[in-house]
N, C-alpha and C positions, 0 to 999 in steps of 0.2 A: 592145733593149739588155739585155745580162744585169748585172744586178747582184747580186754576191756580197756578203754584209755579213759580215765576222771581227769583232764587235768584243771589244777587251781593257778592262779597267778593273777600279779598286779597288772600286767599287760604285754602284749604280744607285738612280734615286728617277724618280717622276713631276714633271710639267712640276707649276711652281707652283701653277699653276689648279686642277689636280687633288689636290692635299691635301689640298684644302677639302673633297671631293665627301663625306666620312665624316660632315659636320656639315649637309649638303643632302638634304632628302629628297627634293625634286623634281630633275631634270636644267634643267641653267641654262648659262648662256653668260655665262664670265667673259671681265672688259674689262681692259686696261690701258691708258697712254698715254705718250708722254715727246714731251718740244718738243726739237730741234732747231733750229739757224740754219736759217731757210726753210722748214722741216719738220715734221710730225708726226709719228711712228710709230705706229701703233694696233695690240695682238696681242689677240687671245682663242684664248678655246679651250671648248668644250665640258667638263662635267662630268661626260659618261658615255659608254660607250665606243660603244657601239650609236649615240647620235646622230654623232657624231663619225664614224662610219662609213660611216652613210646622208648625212651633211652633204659628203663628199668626191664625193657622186652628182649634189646639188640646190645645196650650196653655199651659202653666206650674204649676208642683204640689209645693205649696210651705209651708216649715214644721220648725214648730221652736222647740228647745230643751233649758231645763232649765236644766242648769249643773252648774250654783253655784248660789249660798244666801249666803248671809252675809258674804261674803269674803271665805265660805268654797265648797268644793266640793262635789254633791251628788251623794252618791253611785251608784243610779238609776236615768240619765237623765228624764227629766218629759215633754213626749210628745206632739205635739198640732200641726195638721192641721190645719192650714191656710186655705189652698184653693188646691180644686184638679182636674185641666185640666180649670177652667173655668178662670185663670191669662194668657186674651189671648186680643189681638187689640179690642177695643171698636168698635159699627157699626161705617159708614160713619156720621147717625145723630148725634151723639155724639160729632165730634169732629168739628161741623160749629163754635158754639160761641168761642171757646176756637182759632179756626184757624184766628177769625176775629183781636184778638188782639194779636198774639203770632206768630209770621214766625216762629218758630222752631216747634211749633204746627202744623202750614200748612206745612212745609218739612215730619215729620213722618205720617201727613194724605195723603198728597200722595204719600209717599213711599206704604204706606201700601193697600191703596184704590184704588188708579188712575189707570184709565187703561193705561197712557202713564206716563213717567218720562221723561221729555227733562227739560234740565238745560237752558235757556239761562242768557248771560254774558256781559257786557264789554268787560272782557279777551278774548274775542273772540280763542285765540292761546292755553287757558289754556283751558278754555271748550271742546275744539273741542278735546284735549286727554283724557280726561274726558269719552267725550261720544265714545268712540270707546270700552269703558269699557260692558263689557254685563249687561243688563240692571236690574239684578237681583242685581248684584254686587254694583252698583250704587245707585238701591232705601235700598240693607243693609247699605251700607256705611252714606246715608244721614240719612235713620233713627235712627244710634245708636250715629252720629253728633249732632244731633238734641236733643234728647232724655239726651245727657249730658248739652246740655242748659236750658230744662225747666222738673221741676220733676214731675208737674201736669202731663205735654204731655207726658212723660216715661209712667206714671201709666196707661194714656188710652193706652199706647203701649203696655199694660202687660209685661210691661221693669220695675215695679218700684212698690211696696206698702208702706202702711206707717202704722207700727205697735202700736196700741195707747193702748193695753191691753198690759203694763208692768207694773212692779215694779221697782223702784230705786235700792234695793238692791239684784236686782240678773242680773246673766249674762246668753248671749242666744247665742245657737249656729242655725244659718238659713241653712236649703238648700234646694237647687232651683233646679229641677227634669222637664227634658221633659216630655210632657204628650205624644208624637207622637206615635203610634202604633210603636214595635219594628222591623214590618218589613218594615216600611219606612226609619226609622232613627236608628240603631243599633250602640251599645256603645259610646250611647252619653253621657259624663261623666257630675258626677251631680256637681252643686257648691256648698263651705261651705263657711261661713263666721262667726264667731265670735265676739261678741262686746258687753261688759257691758253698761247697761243700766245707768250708772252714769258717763259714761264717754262722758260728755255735752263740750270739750273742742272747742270754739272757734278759727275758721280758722285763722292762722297766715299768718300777711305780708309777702308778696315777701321781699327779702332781695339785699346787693349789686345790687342798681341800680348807674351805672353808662353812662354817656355821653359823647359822642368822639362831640363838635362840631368840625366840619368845614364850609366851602363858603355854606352859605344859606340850610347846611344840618347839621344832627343830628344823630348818631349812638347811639342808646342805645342798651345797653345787662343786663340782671339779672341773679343771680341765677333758675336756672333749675330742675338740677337732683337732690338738698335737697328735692324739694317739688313737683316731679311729679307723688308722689303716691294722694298728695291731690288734686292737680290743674289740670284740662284737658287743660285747656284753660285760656288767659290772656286779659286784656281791659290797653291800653293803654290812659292814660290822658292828657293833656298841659292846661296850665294858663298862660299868660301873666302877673296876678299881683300876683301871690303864693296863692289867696283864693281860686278863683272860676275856676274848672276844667270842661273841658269839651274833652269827651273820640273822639278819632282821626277815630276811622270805627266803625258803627253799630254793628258788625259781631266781635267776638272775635279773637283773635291770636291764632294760634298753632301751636306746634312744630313739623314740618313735614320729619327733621331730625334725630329726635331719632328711633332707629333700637334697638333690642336686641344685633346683631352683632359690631354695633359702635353708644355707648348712646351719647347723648348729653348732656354737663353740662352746657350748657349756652343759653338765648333767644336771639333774637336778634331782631330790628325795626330800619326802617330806616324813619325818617322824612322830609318833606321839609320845610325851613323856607323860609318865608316872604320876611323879611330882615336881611341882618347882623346888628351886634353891637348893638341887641335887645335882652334883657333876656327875654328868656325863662321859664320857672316850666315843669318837669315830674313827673309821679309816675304810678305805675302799679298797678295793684288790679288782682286777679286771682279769674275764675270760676271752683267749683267744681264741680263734673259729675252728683251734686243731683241738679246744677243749683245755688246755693249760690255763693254770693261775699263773698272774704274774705276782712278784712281792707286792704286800702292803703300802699304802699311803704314807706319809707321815701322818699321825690322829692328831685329832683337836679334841680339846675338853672343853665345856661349860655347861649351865645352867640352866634354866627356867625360870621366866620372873614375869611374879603374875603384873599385866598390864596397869599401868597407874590411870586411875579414874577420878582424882580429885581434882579441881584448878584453884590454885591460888587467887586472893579477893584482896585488893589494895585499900584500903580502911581511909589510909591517912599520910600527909604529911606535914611534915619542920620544914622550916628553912632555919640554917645554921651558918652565920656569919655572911659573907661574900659567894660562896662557891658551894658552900655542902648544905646537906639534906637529909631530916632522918627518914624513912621510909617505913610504914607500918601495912601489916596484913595478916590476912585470919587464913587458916587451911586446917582439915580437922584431924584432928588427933590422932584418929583412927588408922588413919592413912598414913601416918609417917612412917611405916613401915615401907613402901613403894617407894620410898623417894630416896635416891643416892647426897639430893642436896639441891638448894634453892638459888637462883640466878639474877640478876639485875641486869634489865636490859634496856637499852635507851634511842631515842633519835630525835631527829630536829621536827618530822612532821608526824602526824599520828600514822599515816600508812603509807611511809617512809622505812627504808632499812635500819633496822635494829642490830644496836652493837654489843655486846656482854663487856658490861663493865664492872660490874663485879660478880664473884663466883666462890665455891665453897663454903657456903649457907652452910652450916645444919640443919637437918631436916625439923629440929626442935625448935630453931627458931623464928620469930614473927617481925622481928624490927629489927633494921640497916642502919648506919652511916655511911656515906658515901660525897663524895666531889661530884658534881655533876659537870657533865661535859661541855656542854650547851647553858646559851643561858636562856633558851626556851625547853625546855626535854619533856619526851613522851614519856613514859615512864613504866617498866613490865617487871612484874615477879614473876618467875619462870622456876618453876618444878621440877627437874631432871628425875625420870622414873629410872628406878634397877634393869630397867626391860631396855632403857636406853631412849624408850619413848619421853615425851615432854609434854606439859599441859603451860600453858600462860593466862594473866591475868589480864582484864581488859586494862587499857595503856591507861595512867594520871598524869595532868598536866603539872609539871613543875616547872615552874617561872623563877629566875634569879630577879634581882632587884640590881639594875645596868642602868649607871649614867656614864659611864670610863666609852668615848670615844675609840674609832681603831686608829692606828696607826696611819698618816698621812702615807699617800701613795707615793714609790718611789722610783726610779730607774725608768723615766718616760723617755720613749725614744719613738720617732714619728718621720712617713716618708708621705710626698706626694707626686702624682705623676702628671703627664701633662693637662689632660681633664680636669684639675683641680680634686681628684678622689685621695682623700688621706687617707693614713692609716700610722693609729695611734696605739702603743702597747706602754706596759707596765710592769712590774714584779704584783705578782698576785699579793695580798696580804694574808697572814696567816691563822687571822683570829677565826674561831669556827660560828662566831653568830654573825659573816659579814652575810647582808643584804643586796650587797652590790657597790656599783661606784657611779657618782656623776659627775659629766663632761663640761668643761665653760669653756669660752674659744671667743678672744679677743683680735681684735683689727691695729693695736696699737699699744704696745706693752706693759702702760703702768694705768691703762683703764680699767673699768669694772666689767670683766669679763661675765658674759652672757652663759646661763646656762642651755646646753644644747642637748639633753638627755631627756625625756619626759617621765621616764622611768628607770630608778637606778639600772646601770647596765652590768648585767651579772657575769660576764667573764673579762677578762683585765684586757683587752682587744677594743677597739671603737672602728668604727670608719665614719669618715663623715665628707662632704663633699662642697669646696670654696668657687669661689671665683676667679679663676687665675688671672685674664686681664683685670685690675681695678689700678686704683691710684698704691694700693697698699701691696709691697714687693715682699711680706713677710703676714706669716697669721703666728699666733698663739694660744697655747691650750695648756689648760690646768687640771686635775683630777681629784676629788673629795670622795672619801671610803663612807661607806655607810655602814651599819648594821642592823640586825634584826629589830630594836626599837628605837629606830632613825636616830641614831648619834651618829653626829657629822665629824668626818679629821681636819683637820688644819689640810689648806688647799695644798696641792705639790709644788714643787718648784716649777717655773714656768718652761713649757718646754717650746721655743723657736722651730719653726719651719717656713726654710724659703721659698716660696712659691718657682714654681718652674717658670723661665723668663721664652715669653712667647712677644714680644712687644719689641721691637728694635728701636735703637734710642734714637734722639732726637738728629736732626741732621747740622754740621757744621754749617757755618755761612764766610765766603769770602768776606774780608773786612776793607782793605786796600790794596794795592799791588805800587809799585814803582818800577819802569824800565829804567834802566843804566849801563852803560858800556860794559860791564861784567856781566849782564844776565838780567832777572829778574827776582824784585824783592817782594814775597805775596806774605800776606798776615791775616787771621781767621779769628774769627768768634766758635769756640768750644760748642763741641753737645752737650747741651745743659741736663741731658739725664745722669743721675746717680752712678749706675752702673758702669757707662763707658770705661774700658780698658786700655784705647789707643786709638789713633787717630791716623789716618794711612793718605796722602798726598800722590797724584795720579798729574800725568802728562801726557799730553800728545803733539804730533807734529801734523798742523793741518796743509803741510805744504806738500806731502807725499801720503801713501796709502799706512797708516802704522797701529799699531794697537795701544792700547795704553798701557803706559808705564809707571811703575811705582816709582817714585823719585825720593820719597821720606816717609819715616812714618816714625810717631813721637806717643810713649805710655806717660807724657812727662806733663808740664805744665805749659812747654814750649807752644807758641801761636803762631812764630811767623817761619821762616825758611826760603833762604837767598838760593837760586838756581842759575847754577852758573856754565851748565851745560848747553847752553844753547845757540844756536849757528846767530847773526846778525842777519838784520832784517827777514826776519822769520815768523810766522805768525803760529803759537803755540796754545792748547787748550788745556785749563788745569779746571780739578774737581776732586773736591776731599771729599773723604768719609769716617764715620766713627764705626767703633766693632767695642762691643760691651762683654762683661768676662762670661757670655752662656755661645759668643762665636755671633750673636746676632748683628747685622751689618745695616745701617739706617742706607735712610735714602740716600743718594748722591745730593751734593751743594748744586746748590747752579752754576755752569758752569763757567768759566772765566777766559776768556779768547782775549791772548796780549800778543802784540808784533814786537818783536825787540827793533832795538835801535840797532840802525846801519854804522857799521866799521870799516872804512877805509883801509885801517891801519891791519885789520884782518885780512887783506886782501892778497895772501899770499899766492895764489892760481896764476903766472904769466904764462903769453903765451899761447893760450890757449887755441888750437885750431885744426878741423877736419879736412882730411883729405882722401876724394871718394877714385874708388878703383873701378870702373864697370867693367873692367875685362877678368879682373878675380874677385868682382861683387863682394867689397869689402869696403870699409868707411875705415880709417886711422884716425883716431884722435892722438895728436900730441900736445908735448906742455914744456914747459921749460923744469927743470931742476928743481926740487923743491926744498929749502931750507930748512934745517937739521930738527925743528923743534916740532914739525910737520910730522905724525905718527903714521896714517892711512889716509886715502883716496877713497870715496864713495861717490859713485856712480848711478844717478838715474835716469834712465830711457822712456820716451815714451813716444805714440806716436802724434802727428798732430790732433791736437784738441781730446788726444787722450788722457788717459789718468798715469801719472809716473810710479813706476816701480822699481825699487833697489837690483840694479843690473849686475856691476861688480862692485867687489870690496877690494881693494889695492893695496901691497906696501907704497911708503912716498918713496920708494926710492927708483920707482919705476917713472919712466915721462913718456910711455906712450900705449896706447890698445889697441888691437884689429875688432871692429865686430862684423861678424862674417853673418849673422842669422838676420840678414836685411832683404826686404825686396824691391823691384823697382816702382818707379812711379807712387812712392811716401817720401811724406818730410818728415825725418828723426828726429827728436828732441834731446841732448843730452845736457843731464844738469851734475855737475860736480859741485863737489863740497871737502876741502881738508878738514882735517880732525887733528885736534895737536895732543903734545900729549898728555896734559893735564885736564885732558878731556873736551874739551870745549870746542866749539865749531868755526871754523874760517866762514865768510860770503860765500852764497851757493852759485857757481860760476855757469852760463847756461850758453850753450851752443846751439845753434839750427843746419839741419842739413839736408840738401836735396839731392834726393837719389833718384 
């Protein structure tokens, strides 16, 4: 049989299996599968061309496994040979009648048979790279082409069988096995495929078809990468009245951009129309790689519209009262047919975003009224073509005539931190020709505040940076709106910020003291800073080891305070201070050392007297009974010419101690003191004793 192959088309791609082969380092045998009522289909195909070529000699073992029923899985797959080395190219007679009505049929018979493979084309430019291909490459490429067009021509290809001993309710796993001897073709991987026999699910539509026209052309695109596990290939159709289609090339479409490395999501066809301002109908249908159509797209309809080539020319304008404008321009005549309608479009700079501010021109007419937005605007006649395209007009300035100041700035609110760094905010204003805003910042509230901006500042935000130590415990700032032809607003309201208080106030100073048989009477001169919150009075007793003690502390106007806790003939150390309301604490006064006056009549201690044990190394202090209004005993120890320390604290109701934690060869000091009980201190009674 001679078979000659002419074939024509818009362009070529490999069988789907082979796409993949760029992402495969080894040669493998890809699977697929689809259920039919009664049927299986199964295709593969090789991933290199050499196997593929030696497999048309030897042929492939193909095996199917039964691994579920009735939705369960069985333990033991349930084996079945197919066919073993003889799923291989049908002879040359085989394939004449089938080649007589089928080109995809005559494409894989002479790939397979022919002793030459020449393509000729049209494309004359697209061929000729084609054939520079080696010619092995060439008849794989078109056979596994071919073979996803028609499923009969696959099967004589031993690309394809059709399994018709199933059951509905079990599932099978297929795989498809070189037969080549292993020292021809070694680790050629085998394929699997999987597919229940009830799963009869009809090919779905291509989806998102959409239409770009333009002048006498037509851009369509579909969805892609949803459906390019089911579709190889696509048939493009057009109608003129939405019934009756007819498909645009013999030869199907394919995607000759998708790569593993960068997929494609989307198809694309480019049409030629006719004529403009004639609807159209599209719709796609896609071919699977067993050779089935799936249904129809949903179709689009539209037109052709020849390209608008004219641009609108702005002549002239009015100004019309406060705010409007009329607007004049020329476009010619001829042209209003291209145009849907004319546009105004506006902004604050020349090559600045432009707004549509007004719209549905007639294409008849040449002069607007209009409010302008700005009271500076650029100013565009804009052309809206039927094609969807637009031409524009070079921008006119149109200027309002503005003395109407903006609105005074309002809702200042401002913080600063310890550095003296403010920051100052505002409500934006909402006139559209503002300029900006400037800053004034006084030391002293009803002065003439200093401008601190050098250029209006363009967002309602400021910082600015004080002096926090100064004489001034407060700053103040004001804000003035500008606009595009410097009209100034009436200043804001002032807005107050207290500086952060890093300065501790001034320090009090003792003023006089008086001793008196009750205590001591001390009187002070105030911290003369502002801020002071309270005033805190400190004590010590320089007669023993002690820390200082709060005694008073006044947020008042009070100066002086009688201290009546204090023992007779005692010599005490007092030292005020001020605390201002940020916690800051001034220096201490100088300090003030008074000895109270001695009390006989305090001298409630009789009795008093040691007696040392050396054989149970103990020292007894006793004392006689102490009178009811007597609270506690305090006890200090020290040794000679050392420093005394609070030993014991006592009820008075006890008259005597052991101190056992003595050694020999020291003299002990022991100093008592009662405490009554309205607080105040009996004479500090002092004993000596050798041990």
């Amino acid at each position: 049989m001679r078979l000659l192959l002419v074939i024509s088309f818009f362009f070529s791609v490999l069988f789907s299996f082979a796409q993949q082969q760029d992402s495969i380092t080894s040669p493998s045998i890809q699977a697929i599968a689809r259920a039919q009522q009664g049927k299986i289909l199964v295709r593969w195909a090789p991933t290199d061309a050499i196997v593929w070529q030696r497999a048309n000699t030897y042929g492939y073992t193909l095996e199917r496994f039964t691994v579920y029923r009735d939705g369960k899985r069985l333990e033991s797959p349930e084996q079945k040979i197919i066919a073993t080395g003889t799923l291989k190219p049908a002879p040359v007679e085989s394939w004449e009648e089938i080649s007589m009505t089928n080109d995809n049929a005559a494409i894989l018979a002479q790939a397979i048979h022919g002793e030459d493979f020449e393509v000729g084309t049209d494309e004359g430019e697209l061929m000729a790279i084609v054939n520079k291909v080696e010619q092995l490459e060439q008849r794989y490429s078109f056979a596994l082409f071919a073979a996803d067009m028609n499923f009969e021509a696959a099967k004589l290809a031993g690309l394809g069988f059709e399994d018709t001993n199933i059951k509905s309710n079990e599932g099978y796993l297929y795989r498809v096995k070189s037969a080549i001897p292993i020292e021809l073709a070694a680790n050629v991987k085998e394929g699997l495929i999987y597919i229940e026999a009830s799963n009869t699910e009809a090919l779905p539509a291509p989806i998102d078809l959409v239409g770009v026209f333009n002048d006498k052309e037509v851009l369509l695109t579909w969805e892609y990468e949803l459906f390019k596990s089911i579709y190889a290939t696509y048939y493009v159709e057009r109608s003129e009245d939405g019934t009756n289609y007819k498909r645009l090339d013999d030869l199907p479409l394919v995607n000759l951009n998708n790569t593993d490395k960068s997929p494609t999501k989307r198809m694309y066809y480019v049409d030629t129309l006719a004529q403009n301002n004639k609807k159209y109908h599209y719709r796609v249908l896609g071919v699977s790689p067993f050779g089935e159509q799936g249904e129809p797209s949903k179709s689009i309809v539209g037109q052709g519209q020849k390209a608008l080539t004219a641009t609108p020319f702005v002549t002239n304008h009015k100004l019309i009262g406060e705010a409007d404008a009329e607007i004049y321009w020329e476009f010619p005549k001829e042209k209003e047919n291209e145009v849907a309608e004319f546009q105004i479009r506006a902004a604050t700079k020349d090559n600045g975003t432009y707004e549509t501010i007004k719209k549905g021109i007639t294409p008849q007419t040449r002069t607007t009224t209009l409010t302008t937005p700005y009271s500076t605007n650029y100013i565009k006649v804009v052309a809206m073509g039927k094609d969807s395209t637009e031409t524009a007009s070079f921008s006119a300035l149109v200027q309002l005539i503005d003395s109407i100041p903006p609105a005074k700035p309002v809702g200042l609110i401002g913080v600063m931190d310890s550095l003296g760094i403010t920051t100052i905010t505002w409500e934006p204003n909402r006139e559209k020709d503002m300029l900006g805003y400037r800053v004034f910042r006084g030391n002293i509230k009803n002065e003439e505040y200093a401008q601190i901006t050098i250029d209006p500042a363009t967002t309602n935000k400021f910082t600015d940076t004080v002096q926090v130590k100064s004489l001034n415990d407060k700053v103040y700032y004001t804000v003035v709106a500008v606009d595009n032809r410097y009209n100034n607003s009436d200043y804001s309201e002032v807005l107050e910020i207290k500086k952060p208080d890093v300065v501790p106030p001034s320090s009090p100073i003792f003023k006089e003291y008086k001793v008196n048989k009750n205590g001591v009477s001390l009187s002070w001169i105030k911290s003369v800073s502002a801020d002071v919150d309270k005033h805190q009075l400190y004590r010590k007793n320089k007669s023993t080891v002690s820390e200082w003690e709060l005694i008073f502390e006044t947020n008042d106007t009070i100066t002086n305070f009688e201290d009546t806790k204090v023992a007779a003939a005692t010599k005490y150390t007092y030292k005020i201070q001020a605390i201002d309301d940020s916690g800051l604490i001034s220096a201490d006064s100088p300090n003030l050392t008074i000895e109270t006056a001695s009390n006989t009549e305090d001298k409630v201690l009789k009795g008093l007297n040691a007696t040392v044990d050396r054989e149970q190394n103990s020292i007894t202090l006793n004392w006689r009974k102490l009178p009811s209004e007597i609270k506690e005993l305090v006890i200090f120890k020290s040794k000679k010419e050392g420093k005394p320390s609070t030993w014991k604290q006592l009820p008075a109701t006890l008259t005597k101690i052991i101190d056992n934690n003595i050694s020999p060869n020291n003299i002990y000091i022991y100093q008592v003191r009662t405490v009554f009980a309205n607080g105040s201190f009996g004479t500090l009674e002092t004993i000596e004793v050798n041990y």
